[in-house]
PyMOL CGO cylinders between C-alpha atoms (Angstrom):
from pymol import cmd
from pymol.cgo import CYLINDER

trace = [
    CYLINDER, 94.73, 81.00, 81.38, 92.99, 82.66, 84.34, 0.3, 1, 1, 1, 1, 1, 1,
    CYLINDER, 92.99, 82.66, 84.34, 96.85, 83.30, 85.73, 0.3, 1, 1, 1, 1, 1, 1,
    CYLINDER, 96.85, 83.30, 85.73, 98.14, 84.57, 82.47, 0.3, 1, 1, 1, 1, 1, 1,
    CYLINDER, 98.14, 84.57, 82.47, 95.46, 87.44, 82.40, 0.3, 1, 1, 1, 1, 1, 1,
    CYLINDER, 95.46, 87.44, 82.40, 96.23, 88.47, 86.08, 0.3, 1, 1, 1, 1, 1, 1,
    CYLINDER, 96.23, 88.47, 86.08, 100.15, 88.62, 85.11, 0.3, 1, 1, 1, 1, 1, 1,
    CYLINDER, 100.15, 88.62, 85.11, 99.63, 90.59, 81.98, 0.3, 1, 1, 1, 1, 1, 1,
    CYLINDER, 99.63, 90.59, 81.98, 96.89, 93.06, 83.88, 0.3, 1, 1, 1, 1, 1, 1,
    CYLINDER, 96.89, 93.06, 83.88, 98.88, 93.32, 86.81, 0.3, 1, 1, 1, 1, 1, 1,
    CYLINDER, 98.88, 93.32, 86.81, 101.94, 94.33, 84.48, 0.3, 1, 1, 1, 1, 1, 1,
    CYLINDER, 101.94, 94.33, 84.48, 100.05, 97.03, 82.74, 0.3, 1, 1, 1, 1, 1, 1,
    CYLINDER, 100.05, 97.03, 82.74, 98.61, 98.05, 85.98, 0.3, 1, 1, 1, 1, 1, 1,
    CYLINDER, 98.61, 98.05, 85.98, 102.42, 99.04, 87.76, 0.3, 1, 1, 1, 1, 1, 1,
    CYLINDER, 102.42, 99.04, 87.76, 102.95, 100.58, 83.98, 0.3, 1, 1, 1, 1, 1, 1,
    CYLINDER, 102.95, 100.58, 83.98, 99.69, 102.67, 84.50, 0.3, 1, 1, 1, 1, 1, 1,
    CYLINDER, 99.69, 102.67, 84.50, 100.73, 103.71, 88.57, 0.3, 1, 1, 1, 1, 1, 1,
    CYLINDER, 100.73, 103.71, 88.57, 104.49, 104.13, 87.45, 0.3, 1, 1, 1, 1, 1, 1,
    CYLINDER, 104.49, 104.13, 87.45, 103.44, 106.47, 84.67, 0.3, 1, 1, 1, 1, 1, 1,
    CYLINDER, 103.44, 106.47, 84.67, 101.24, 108.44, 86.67, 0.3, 1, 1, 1, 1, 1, 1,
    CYLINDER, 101.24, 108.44, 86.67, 104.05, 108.64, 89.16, 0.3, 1, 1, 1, 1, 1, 1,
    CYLINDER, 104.05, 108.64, 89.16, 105.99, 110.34, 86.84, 0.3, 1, 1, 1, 1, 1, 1,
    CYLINDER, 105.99, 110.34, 86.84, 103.09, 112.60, 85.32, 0.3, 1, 1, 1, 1, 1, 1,
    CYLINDER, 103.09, 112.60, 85.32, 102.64, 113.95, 88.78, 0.3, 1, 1, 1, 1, 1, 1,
    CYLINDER, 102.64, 113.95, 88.78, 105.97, 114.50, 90.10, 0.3, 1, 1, 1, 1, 1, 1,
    CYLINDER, 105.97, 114.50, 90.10, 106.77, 115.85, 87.28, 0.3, 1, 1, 1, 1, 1, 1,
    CYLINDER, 106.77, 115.85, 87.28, 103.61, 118.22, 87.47, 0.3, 1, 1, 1, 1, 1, 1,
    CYLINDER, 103.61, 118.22, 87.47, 105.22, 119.00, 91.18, 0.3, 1, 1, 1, 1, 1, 1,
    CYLINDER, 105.22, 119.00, 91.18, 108.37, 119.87, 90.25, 0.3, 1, 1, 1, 1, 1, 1,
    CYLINDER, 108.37, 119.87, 90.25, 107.73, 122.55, 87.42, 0.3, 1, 1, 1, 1, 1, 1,
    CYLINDER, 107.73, 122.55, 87.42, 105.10, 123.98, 90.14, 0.3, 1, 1, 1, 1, 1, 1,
    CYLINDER, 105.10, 123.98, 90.14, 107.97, 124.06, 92.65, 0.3, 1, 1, 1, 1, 1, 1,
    CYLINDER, 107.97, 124.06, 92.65, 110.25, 125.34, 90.37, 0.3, 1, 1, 1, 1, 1, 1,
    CYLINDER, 110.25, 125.34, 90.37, 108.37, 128.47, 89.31, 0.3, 1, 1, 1, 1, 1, 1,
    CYLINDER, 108.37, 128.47, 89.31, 107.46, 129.71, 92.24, 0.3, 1, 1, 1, 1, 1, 1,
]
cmd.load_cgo(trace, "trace")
């Protein structure tokens, strides 16, 4: 049981980094791209 939480919180935490990831570059690119 103890395993089966770490999987599923481990999953949702490289969800949470990868979207974050994203947010930011993202954020980095528009910056980059109007100046």
């Amino acid at each position: 049981m103890a395993k089966m939480f770490i999987s599923k919180f481990g999953g949702s935490l490289i969800a949470i980094s990868l979207y974050c990831f994203f947010k930011i570059s993202r954020e980095v690119y528009n910056q980059g791209k109007s100046e």
